[in-house]
C-alpha positions in Angstrom: 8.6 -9.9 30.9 5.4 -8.5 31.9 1.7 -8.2 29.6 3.2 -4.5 28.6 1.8 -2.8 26.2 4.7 -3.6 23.5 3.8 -7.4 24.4 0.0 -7.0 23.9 0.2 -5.3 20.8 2.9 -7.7 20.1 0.9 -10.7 20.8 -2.1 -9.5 18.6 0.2 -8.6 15.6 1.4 -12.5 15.3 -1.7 -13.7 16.1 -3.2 -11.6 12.8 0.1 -12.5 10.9 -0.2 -16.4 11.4 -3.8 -15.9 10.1 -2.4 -14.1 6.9 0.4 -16.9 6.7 -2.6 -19.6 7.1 -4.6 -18.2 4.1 -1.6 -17.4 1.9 -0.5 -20.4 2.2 -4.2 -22.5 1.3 -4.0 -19.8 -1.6 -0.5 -20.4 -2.5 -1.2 -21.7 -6.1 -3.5 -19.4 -6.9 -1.4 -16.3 -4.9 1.4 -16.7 -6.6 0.7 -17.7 -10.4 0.4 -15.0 -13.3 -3.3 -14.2 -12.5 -3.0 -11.5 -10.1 -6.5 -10.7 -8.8 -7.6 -8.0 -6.1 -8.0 -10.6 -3.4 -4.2 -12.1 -4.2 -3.0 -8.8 -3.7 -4.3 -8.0 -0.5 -2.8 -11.1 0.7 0.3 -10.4 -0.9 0.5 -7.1 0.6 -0.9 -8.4 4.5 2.0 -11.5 3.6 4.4 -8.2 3.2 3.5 -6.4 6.6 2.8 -9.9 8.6 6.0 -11.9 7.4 8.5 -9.5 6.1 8.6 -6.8 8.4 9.4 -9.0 11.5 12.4 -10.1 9.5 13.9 -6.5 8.7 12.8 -5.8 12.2 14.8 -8.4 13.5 17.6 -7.9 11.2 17.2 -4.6 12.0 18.2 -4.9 15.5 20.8 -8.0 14.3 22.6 -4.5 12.7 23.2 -3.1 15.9 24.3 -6.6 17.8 26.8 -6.5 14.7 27.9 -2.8 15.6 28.2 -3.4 19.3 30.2 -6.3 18.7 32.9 -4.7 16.1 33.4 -1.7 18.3 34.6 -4.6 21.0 31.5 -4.5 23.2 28.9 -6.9 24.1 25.2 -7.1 24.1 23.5 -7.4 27.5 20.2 -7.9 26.4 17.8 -8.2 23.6 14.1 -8.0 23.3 12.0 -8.3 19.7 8.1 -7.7 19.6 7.7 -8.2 15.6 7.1 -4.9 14.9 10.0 -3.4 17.0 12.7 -4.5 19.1 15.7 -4.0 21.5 19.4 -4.3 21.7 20.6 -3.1 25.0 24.5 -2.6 25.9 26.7 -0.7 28.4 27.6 2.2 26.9 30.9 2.2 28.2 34.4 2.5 26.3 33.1 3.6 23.0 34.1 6.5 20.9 31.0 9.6 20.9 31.0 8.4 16.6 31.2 4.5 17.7 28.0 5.2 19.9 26.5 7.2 17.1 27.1 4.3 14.4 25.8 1.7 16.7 22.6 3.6 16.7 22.5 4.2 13.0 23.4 0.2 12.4 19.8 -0.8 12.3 18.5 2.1 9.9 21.5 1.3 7.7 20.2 -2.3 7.4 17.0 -1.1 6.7 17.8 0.7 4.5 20.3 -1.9 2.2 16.9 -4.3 2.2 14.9 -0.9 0.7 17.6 -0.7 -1.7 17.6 -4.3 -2.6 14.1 -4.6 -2.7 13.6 -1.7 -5.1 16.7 -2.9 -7.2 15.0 -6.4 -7.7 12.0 -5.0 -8.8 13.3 -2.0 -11.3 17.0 -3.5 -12.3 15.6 -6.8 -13.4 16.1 -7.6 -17.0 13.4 -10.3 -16.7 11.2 -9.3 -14.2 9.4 -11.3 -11.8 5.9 -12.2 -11.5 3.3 -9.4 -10.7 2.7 -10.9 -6.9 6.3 -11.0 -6.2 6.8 -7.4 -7.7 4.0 -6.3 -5.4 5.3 -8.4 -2.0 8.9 -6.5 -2.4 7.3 -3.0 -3.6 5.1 -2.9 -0.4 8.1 -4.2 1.7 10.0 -1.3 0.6 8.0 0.9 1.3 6.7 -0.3 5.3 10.2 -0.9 5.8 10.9 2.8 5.1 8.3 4.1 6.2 8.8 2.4 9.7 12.6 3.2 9.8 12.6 7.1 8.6 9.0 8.1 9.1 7.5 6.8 12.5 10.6 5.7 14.7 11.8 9.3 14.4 8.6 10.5 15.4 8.3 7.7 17.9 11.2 8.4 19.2 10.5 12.3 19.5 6.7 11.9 21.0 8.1 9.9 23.5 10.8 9.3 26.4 12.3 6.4 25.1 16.0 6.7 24.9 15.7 5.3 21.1 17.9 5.1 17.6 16.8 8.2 16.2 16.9 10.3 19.9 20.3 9.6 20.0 21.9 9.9 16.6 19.7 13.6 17.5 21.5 14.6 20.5 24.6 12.9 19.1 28.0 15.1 20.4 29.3 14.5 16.7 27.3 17.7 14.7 28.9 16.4 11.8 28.1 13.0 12.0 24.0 13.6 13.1 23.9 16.4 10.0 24.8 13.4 7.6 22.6 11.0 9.1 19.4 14.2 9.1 20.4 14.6 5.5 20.4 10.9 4.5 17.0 10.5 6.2 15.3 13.5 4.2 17.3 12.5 1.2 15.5 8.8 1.7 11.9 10.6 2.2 12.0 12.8 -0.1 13.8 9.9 -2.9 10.6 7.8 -1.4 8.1 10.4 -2.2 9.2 11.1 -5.8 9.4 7.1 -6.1 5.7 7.2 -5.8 4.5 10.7 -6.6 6.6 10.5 -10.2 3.7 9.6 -13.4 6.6 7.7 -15.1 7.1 5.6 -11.6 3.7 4.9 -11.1 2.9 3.9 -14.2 6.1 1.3 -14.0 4.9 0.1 -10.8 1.5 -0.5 -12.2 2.5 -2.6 -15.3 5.2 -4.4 -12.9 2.2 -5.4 -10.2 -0.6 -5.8 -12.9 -2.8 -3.1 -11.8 -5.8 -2.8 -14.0 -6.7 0.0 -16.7 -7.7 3.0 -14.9 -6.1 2.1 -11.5 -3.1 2.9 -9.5 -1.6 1.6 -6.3 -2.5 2.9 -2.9 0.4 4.1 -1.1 0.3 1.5 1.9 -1.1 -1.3 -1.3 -4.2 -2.4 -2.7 -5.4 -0.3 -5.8 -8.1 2.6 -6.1 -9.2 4.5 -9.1 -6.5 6.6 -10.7 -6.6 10.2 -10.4 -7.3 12.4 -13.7 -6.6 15.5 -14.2 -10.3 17.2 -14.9 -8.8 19.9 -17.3 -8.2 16.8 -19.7 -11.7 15.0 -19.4 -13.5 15.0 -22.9 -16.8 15.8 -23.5 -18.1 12.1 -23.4 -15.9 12.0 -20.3 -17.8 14.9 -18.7 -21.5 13.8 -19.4 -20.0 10.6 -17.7 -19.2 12.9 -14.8 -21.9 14.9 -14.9 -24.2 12.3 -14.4 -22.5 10.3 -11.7 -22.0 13.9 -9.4 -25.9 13.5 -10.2 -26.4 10.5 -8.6 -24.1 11.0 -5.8 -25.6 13.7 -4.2 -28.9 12.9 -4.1 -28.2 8.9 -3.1 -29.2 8.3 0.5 -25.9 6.4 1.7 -22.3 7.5 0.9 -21.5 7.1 -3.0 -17.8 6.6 -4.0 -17.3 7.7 -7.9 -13.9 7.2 -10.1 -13.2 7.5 -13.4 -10.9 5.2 -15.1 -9.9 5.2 -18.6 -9.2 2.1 -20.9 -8.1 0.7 -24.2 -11.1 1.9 -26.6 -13.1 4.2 -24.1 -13.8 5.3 -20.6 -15.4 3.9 -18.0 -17.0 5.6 -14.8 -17.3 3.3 -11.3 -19.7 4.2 -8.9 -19.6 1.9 -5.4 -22.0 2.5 -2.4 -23.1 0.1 0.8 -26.1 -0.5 1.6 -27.0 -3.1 5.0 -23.6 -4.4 5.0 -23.6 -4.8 1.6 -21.2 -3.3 -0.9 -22.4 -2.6 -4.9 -20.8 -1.4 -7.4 -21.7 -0.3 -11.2 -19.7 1.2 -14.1 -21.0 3.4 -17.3 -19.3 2.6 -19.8 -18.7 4.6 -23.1 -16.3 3.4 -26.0 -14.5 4.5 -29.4 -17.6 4.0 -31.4 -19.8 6.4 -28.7 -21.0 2.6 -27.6 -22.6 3.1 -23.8 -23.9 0.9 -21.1 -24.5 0.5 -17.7 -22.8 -3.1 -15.6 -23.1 -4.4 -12.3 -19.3 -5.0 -11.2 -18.7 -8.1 -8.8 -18.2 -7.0 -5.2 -17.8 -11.0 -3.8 -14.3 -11.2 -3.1 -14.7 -15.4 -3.3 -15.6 -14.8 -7.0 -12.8 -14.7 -9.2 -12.9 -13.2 -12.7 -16.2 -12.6 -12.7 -17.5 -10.7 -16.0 -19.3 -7.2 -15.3 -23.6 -7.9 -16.3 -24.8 -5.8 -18.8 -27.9 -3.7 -17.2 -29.2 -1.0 -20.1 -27.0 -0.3 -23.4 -27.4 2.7 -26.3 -26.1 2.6 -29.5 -24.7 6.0 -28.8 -23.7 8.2 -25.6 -27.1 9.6 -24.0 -27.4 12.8 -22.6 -26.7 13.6 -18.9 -30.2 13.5 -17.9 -31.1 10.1 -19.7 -27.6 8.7 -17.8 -28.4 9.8 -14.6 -32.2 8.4 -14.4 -30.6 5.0 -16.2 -27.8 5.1 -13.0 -30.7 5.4 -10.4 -33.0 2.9 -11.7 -29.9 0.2 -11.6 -28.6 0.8 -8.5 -32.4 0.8 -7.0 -32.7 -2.4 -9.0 -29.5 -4.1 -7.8 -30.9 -3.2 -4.1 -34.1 -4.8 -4.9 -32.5 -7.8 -6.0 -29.7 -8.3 -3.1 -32.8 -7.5 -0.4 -35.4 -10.2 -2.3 
């Protein structure tokens, strides 16, 4: 076997996944007890792409040894990269639906581990631990994703002969309309999973995501989206301010509101030399506002936002947005001394 492109990009995707393996498992105390910061998660969810993925994969293709071998044939060759993989055979003495079922074997098995991921996570009665919820959510959804979403397309873009070209072309119409309507019945399914408000909302309190948060779609978390119609006024001086800010900064401003027990809080994050910073006005029940510096290390754990400038009650737009500029020029100042 030649230095293909398959084998390089092969070769590069276990050399990253036995550096994930190597930290997770340094971390693995910390990864996988009931304190579920930022930096656990993105291990857990590089631990979900790096490790589990190569095993669906190669279960994957396992499906359609399994195939081959009930219909009374034999497998000729085999060839697994991690990401993808091979399961070659001579297509003689089968059945037009035998063919097409050996084809759909590994896309079956991908999807039974979806299923049984989802199920362990949703059906529990006692469910697991945020960083296990997280691992088999993200699984899910690469496995997917992988199996319905970019074979197909791979498949279609290219000339390879692969599963999803020939369950296409199948000569059984009846057979390749219930495998078409099984795959858009498992993308759309996927897409209500994590478009639904009631979902998301289950997914975050099952993976721990903080107030104000949601999960990305391929992991890791990012301000939750709010509907502007339903800001308050506090919510909109907040706004207000921060648009302010982030237009006239010098260097790219990310903003995000996030709302909490007893008040609101809105992020602002911006890099500056290589550097990332991050603050947060804050306002609460009582009208209660300040300004914090947020930890961007990711070695520091649980680190407690520091109080920059505080009012006994919510100032005006104008007074917010000078009070924003002067601590992120400050925080600058300080990183740069």
């Amino acid at each position: 076997m030649g230095l293909g492109p398959f084998v390089i990009i092969s070769l590069i995707y276990a050399v990253i996944g036995i550096r994930s393996v190597v930290r997770t498992i340094n971390s693995w105390e910390q990864v996988w007890d009931r304190k579920f910061s930022l930096k656990d998660r993105q291990m857990v969810d590089e631990a979900a792409f790096f490790v589990l993925v190569p095993v669906s994969v190669a279960l994957h293709e396992l499906g359609h040894a399994i195939a081959i071998w009930v219909y009374g044939g034999e497998v000729e060759g085999f060839g697994y990269y991690g990401f993808a993989g091979y399961v070659s055979f001579f297509p003689f003495g089968f059945t037009e639906i035998e063919l097409t079922m050996i084809s759909a074997a590994g896309s079956i098995v991908n999807l039974s581990l979806c299923a049984i991921a989802l199920g362990l996570v949703f059906l529990r009665r006692n469910p697991f631990r945020a960083a296990i919820n997280e691992l088999l959510i993200q699984f899910a959804i690469i496995s997917g994703a992988n199996a319905f979403i970019l074979y197909p397309l791979l498949d279609l873009a290219s000339n390879m002969n692969g599963d999803w070209r020939q369950m296409y072309t199948s000569d059984v119409p009846w057979l390749t309309g219930i495998i078409v309507a099984v795959q858009v019945g498992v993308i759309a399914f996927g897409y209500w999973l994590f478009s639904s408000p009631r979902v998301k909302a289950q997914m975050a309190e099952l993976t721990d995501v903080p107030v104000g948060m949601e999960r990305g779609l391929l992991g890791g978390v990012r301000p939750g989206t709010i509907d502007v119609q339903t800001l308050s006024p506090q919510e909109r001086v907040l706004r207000d301010a921060t648009e302010r800010v982030q237009s006239g900064w010098s260097s790219k401003v990310e903003t995000g509101l996030q709302r909490f027990d007893g008040g609101t809080a809105m992020t602002v994050g911006w890099q500056r030399n290589s550097q990332t910073f991050a603050i947060a006005v804050r306002t609460f029940a009582n009208a209660r506002t300040d300004v914090v510096a947020l930890n961007t290390n990711p070695d520091v754990q649980h680190a407690h936002p520091h109080l920059i400038h505080a009012w006994p009650m919510l100032p005006t737009a104008d007074e917010l947005t000078i009070a924003l500029r002067i601590a992120m020029e400050s925080l600058e100042q300080t990183a740069s001394s």
